[in-house]
C-alpha positions as CSV (number, residue, x, y, z in Angstrom):
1,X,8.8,-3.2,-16.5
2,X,12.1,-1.9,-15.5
3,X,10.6,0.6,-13.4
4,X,8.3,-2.0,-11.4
5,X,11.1,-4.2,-11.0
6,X,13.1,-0.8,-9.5
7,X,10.4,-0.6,-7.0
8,X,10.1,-3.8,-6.5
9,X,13.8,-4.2,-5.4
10,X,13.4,-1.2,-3.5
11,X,11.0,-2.7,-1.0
12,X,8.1,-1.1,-2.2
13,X,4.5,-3.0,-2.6
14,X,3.2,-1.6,-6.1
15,X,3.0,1.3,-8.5
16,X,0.5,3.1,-10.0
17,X,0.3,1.9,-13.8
18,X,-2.2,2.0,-16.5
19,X,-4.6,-0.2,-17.0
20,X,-2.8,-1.3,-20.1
21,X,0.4,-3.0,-18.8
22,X,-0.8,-4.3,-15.5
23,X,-1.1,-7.7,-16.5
24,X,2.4,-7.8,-17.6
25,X,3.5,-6.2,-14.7
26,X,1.7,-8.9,-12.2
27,X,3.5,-11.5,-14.4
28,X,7.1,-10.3,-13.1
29,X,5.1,-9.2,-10.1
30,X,2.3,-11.7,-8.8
31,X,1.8,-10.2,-5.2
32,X,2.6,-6.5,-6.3
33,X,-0.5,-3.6,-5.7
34,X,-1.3,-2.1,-8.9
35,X,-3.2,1.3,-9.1
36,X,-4.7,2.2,-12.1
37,X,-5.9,5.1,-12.8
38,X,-7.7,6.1,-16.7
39,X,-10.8,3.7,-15.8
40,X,-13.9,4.7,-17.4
41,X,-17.4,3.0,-17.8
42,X,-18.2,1.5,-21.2
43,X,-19.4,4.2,-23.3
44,X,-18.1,7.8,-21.0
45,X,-16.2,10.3,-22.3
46,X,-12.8,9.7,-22.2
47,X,-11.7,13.1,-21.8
48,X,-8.1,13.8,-21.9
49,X,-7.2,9.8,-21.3
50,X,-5.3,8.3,-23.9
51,X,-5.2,4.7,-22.1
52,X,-8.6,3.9,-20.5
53,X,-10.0,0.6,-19.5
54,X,-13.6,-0.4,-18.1
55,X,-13.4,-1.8,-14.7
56,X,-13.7,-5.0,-15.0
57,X,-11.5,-5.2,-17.7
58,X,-9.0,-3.5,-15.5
59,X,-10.2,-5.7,-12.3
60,X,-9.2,-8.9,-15.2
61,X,-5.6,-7.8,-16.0
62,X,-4.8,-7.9,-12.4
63,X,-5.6,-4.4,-10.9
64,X,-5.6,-4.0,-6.9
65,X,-7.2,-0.4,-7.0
66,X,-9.1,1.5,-10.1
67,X,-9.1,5.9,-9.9
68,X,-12.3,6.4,-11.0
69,X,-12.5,10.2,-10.8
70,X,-14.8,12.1,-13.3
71,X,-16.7,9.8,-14.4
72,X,-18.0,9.9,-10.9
73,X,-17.3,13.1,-9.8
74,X,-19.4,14.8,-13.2
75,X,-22.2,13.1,-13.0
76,X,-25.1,14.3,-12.5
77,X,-25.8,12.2,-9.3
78,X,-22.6,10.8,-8.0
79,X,-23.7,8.2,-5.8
80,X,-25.7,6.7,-8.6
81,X,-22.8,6.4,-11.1
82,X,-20.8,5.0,-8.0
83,X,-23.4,2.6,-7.4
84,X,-23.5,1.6,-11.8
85,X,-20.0,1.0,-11.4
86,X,-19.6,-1.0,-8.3
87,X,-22.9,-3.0,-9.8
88,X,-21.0,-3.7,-13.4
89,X,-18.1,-5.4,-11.4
């Protein structure tokens, strides 16, 4: 929070943030843009992510952009996992 409110002051529009604290963050921040990266379909690997969050669980605590990477970017098709994700949301 301190942070946010750092960038905030500094004239900044968001900061990247996990999933995990971006509803607290839009509370001291309501028009702030909140990237959150660590976003991962129900059920995919995890990897090395310690703080993940499905997408629309991550679109419902008040994220402005999800980083999707491997979870596309491995698949087998690409497109198609794009297109499951954009579909779930």
């Amino acid at each position: 929070r301190r942070l946010a409110a750092l960038t905030r002051e500094a004239g900044l529009d968001g900061v990247v943030c996990s999933a995990h604290e971006v509803a607290q963050l839009k509370a001291d921040w309501p028009h702030g843009l909140f990237v959150v990266p660590g976003i991962r379909p129900a059920g995919a690997n995890v990897g090395d992510q310690k703080r993940v969050m499905t997408p629309s669980a991550a679109l419902d605590a008040g994220a402005g952009v999800l980083v999707i990477g491997r979870p596309i970017t491995g698949a087998a098709d690409p497109a198609a996992a794009a297109e499951a994700i954009a579909a779930s949301l």
